[in-house]
C-alpha positions as CSV (number, residue, x, y, z in Angstrom):
1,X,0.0,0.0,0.0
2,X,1.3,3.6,-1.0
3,X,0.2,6.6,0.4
4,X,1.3,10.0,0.2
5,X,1.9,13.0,2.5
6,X,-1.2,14.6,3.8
7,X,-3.5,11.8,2.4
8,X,-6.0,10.5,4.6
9,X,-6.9,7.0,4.0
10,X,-8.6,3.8,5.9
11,X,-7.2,0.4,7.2
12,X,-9.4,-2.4,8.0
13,X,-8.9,-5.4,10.2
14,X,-11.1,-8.3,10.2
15,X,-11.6,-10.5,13.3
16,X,-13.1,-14.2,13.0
17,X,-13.2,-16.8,15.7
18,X,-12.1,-20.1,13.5
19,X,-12.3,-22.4,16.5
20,X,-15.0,-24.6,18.5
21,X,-15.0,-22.8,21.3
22,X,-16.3,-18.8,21.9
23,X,-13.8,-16.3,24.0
24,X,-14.7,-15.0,26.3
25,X,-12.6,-11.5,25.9
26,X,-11.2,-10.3,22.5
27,X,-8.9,-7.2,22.4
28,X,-7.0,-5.8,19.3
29,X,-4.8,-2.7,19.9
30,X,-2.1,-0.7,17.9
31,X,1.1,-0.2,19.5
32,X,3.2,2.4,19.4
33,X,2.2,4.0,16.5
34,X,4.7,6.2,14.5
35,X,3.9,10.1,15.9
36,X,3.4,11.3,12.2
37,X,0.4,9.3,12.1
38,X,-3.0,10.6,13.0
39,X,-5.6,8.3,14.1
40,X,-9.2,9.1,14.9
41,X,-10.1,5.9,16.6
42,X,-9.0,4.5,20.3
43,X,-5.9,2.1,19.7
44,X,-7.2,-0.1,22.1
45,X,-10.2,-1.6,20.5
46,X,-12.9,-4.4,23.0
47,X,-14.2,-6.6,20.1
48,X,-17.8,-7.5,20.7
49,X,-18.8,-10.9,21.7
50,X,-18.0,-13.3,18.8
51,X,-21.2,-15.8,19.5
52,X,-21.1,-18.7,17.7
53,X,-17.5,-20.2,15.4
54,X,-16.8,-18.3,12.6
55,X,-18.4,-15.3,13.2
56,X,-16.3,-12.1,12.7
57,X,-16.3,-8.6,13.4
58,X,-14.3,-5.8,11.4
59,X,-12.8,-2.7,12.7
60,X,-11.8,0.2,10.6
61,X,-9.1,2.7,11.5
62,X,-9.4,6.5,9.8
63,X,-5.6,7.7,9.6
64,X,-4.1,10.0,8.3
65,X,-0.2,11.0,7.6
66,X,0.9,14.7,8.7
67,X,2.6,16.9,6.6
68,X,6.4,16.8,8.1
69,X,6.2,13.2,8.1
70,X,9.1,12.2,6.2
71,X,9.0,9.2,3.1
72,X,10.0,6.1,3.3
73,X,8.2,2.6,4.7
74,X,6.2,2.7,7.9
75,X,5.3,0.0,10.3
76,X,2.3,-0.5,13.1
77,X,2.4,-3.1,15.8
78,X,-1.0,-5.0,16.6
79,X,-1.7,-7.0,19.0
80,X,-4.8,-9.4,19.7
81,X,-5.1,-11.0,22.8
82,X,-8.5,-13.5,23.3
83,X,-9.7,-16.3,25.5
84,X,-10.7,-16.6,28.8
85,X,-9.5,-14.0,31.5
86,X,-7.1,-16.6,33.5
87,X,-6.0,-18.0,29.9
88,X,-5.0,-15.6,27.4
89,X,-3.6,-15.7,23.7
90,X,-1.6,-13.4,22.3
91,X,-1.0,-12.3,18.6
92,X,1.3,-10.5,17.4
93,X,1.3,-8.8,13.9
94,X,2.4,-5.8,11.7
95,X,0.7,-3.1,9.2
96,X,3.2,-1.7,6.6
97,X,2.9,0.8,4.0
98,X,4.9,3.0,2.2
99,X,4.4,6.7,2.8
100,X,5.5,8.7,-0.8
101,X,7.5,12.3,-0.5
102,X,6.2,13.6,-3.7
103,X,3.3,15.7,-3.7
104,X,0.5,16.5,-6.0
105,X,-0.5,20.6,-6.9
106,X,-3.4,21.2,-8.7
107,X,-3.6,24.7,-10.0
108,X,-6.0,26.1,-13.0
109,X,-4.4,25.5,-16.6
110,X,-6.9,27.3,-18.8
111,X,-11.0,28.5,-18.3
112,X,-13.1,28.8,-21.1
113,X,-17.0,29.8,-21.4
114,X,-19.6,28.6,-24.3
115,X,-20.8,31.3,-25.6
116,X,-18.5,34.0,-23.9
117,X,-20.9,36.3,-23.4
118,X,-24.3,35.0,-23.1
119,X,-27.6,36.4,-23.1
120,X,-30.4,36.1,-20.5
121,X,-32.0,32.7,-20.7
122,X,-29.2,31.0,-22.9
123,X,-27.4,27.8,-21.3
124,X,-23.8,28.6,-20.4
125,X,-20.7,26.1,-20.0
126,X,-18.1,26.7,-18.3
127,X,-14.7,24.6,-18.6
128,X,-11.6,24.9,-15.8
129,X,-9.0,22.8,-16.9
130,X,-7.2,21.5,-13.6
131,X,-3.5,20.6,-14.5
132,X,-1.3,18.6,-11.7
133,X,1.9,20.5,-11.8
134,X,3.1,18.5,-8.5
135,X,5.4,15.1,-8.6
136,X,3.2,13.0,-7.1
137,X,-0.2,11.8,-8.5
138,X,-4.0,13.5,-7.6
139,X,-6.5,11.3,-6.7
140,X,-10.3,11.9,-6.8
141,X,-9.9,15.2,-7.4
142,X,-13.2,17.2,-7.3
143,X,-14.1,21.2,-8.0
144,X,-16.8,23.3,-6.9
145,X,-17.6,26.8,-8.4
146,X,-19.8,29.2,-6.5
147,X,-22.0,30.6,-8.7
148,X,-25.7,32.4,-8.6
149,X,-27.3,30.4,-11.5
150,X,-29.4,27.3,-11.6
151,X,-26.6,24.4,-13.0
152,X,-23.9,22.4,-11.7
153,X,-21.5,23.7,-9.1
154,X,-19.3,20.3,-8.5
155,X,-17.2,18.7,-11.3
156,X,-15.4,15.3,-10.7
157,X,-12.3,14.7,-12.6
158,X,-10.9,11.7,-11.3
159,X,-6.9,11.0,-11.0
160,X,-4.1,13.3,-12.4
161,X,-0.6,12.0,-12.7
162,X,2.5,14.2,-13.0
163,X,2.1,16.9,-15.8
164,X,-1.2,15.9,-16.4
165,X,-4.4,18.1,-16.8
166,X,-8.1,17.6,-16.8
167,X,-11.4,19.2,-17.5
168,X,-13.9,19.8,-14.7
169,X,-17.2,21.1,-16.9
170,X,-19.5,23.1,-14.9
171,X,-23.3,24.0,-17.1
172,X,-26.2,26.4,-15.7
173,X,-28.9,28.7,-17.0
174,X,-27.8,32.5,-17.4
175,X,-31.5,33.0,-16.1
176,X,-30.6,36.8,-14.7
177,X,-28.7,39.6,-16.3
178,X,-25.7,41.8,-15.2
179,X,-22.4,41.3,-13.5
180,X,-21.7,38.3,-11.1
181,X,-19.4,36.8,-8.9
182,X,-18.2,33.0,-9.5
183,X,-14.9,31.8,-7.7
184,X,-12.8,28.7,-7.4
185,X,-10.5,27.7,-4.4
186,X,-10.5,29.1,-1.0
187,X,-10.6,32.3,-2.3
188,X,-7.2,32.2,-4.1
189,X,-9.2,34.4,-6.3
190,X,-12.8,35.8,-7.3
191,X,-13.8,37.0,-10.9
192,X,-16.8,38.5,-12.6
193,X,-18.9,36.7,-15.0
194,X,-21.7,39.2,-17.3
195,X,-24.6,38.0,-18.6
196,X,-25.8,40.7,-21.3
197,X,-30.3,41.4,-21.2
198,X,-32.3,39.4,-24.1
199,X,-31.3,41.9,-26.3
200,X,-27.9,42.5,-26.3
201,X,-27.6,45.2,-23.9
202,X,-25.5,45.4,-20.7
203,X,-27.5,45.6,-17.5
204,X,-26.7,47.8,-14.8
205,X,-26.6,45.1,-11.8
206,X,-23.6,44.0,-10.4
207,X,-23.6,41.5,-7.6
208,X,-22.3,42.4,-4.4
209,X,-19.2,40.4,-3.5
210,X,-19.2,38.0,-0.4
211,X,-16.8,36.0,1.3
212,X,-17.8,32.5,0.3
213,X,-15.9,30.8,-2.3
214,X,-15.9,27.3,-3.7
215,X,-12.8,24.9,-3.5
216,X,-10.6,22.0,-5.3
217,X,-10.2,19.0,-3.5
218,X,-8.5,15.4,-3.8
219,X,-8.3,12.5,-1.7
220,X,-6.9,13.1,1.6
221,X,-6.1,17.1,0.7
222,X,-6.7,20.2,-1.4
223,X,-5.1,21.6,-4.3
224,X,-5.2,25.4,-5.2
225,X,-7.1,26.7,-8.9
226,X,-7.0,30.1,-9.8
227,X,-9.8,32.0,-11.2
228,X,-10.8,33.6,-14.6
């Protein structure tokens, strides 16, 4: 398993009993885990009653690796301990993964409206190409666009490697006229966007500008886009 710096991600650990017999007390626990990794859950976990052979139980562990963490391989101690409480069996085992050093950054290649200045009522589409200039791959990267209109404000583009660049296609209805706001990425930067009256002419209104802006995200981070 490869994961890279920043990224959140899951691990999940199945328990089954395989014998006859049902135990009485079933413990798993992580130990000593290395400090530049966050994890939300206790790592000393009670395991439910496993009531008849064979069942199981699974527990799921929501880490994440800090951002001065430093590359290289990376190794967590388990333990499970079962049985009765005067008779005990202990486990040991091991979780390893490889923790990457190169980053992804996304940033905004190219934006490009369809028509470029549209009319009241007419169906706009607005392109942001999100190019990965980073060393490391982007993984379920998703944008959002705060707009006013009636349309999409969340585009999914999926994984970027190194050097690679992507569409995220936003559409809506131009169902007002006159000057509005639309942003992209924790207000990195805001830009106006004019929609023109039915026939042709410029409206007075311009939208007032507020602090809320939309974002880029991927995986276990974000990535910055800039603005049009």
């Amino acid at each position: 398993m490869q994961i890279d710096i920043g990224e959140e991600f899951t691990i999940g650990i199945q328990i089954e009993n395989c014998g006859s017999k049902i135990p009485e007390f079933v413990q798993f626990e992580l130990i000593n885990p290395p400090t530049d990794i966050e994890i939300k859950e206790s790592l000393v976990i009670e395991i439910p009653r496993l009531n008849y052979a064979n069942s199981e139980r699974f527990i799921t562990y929501h880490m994440r690796i800090a951002e001065n963490a430093s590359p290289g391989n990376y190794l967590i101690k388990t333990r499970l301990t079962y049985g009765e409480k005067d008779s005990l069996t202990v486990e040991n085992d091991n979780i390893s993964f490889l923790v990457r050093g190169e980053k992804a950054e996304l940033n905004l290649a190219s934006v490009k409206v369809n028509p470029v200045l549209p009319t009241e009522k007419e169906t706009v589409e607005l392109t942001m190409r999100i190019e990965n200039t980073g060393r490391g791959a982007a993984k379920s990267i998703v944008v959002y666009a705060e707009h006013p209109f009636q349309g999409t404000k969340q585009a999914f583009i999926g994984s970027l490697n190194s050097n690679e660049e992507g569409p995220a296609i936003f559409t809506f209805i131009a169902d007002k006229s006159g000057t509005f706001n639309i942003a992209c990425s924790m207000n990195m930067y805001r830009g106006t966007f004019v929609v023109l009256e039915s026939d042709g002419t410029k409206s007075d209104y311009v939208e007032e500008k507020s602090s809320a802006s939309g974002g880029c995200g991927m995986g276990g981070g974000c990535g910055g886009c800039g603005g049009f």
